[in-house]
C-alpha positions, 0 to 999 in steps of 0.5 A, spaced: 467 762 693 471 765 699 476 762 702 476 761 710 482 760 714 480 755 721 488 757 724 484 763 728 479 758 731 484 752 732 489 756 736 483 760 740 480 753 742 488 751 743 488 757 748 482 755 752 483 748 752 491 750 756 486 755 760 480 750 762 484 744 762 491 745 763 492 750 769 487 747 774 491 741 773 498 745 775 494 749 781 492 742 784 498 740 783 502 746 785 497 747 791 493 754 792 494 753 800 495 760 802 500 765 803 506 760 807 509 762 812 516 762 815 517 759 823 516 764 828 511 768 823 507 774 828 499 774 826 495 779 829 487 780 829 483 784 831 481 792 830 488 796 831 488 799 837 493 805 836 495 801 830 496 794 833 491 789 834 489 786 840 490 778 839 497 775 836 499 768 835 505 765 833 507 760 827 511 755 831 514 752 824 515 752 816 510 749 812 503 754 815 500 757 811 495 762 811 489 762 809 487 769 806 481 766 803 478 764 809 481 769 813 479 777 815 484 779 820 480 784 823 477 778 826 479 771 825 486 767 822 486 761 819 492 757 818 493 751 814 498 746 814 496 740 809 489 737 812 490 740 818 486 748 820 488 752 826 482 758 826 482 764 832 477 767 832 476 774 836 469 774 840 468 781 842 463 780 848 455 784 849 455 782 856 461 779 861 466 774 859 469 769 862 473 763 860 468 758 861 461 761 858 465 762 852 467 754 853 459 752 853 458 758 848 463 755 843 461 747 845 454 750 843 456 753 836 461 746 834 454 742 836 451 746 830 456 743 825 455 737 826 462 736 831 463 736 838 466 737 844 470 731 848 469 731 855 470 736 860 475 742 859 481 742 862 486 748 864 491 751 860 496 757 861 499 760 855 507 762 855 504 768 857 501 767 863 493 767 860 488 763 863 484 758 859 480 752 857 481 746 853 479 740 850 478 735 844 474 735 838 472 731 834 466 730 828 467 728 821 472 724 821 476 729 825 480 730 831 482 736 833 482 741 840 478 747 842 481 752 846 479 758 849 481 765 853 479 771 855 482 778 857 477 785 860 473 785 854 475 780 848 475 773 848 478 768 843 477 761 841 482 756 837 479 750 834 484 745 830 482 740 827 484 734 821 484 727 819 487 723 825 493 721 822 495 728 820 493 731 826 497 726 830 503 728 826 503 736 828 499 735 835 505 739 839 506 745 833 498 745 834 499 745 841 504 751 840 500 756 836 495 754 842 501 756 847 502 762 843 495 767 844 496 773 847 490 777 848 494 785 850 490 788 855 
């Protein structure tokens, strides 16, 4: 009679136990937000035009993260810091473009996730002088902001969003990033 040796399977079950059990705890643990980002950190998106690409917002802190998994920078950027998301996205229009039907546009598309928008828009002027539209959002068990702008032939919108307690805490490094958006003509 041969004799069998079971060290072998021991240690591959071992091995898939550490792989199976024990890393999934460590990555939750450790976090897998996304690629951190230091304070004043340039994120640009958009097809590169003479190798720059025409939208660019502005980290206002450390603590972002960059969510490269929900992220395509040839049309949107979306940061993360704990609960709380911020998301640009670039609209490149089939017809005319101006703030307030993107605003009803973007109004319509929140509605159809199960969110919407809070009251009328208000005005909003970016540190670089570009015109927009604001407003408050909310849906499940969420509050946040939707920003819009436009410029010649691209819009963009900025919609941020988290639990109200952690939203509350990074409302003004939200409304930094929102202040930061610049459209290059």
């Amino acid at each position: 009679m041969a004799r069998v040796r079971w060290w072998g399977t021991g240690v591959v079950v071992l091995v898939l136990l550490i792989l199976g059990l024990v890393l999934p705890l460590v990555d939750k643990a450790l976090g897998s937000g996304g690629t951190a980002l230091a304070a004043g950190t340039v994120i640009a998106v958009g097809t590169e035009r003479a190798g720059v690409r025409p939208v660019t917002f502005t980290v206002p802190a450390a603590g972002w993260a960059l969510d490269e998994a929900r992220s395509s920078l040839t049309n949107n950027a979306e940061v993360t810091r704990g609960e709380v998301r911020v998301d640009l996205n670039l609209v490149v229009p089939l017809g005319s473009l101006d703030n307030r039907r993107l605003w009803d546009g973007l109004g319509r598309i929140i509605a159809m996730g199960g969110a919407q928008l809070r009251g009328g828009p208000s005005a909003v002027t970016t540190r670089h002088g570009m015109p927009g539209l604001t407003g408050a959002l909310a849906g499940h068990r969420k509050i946040g902001s939707a920003t819009v702008f436009t410029r010649d032939d691209l819009g963009a919108t900025v919609t941020a969003s988290g639990p109200p307690d952690a939203y509350g805490r990074l409302a003004g490094e939200v409304r930094a990033i929102v202040l930061s958006v610049e459209i290059s003509p």
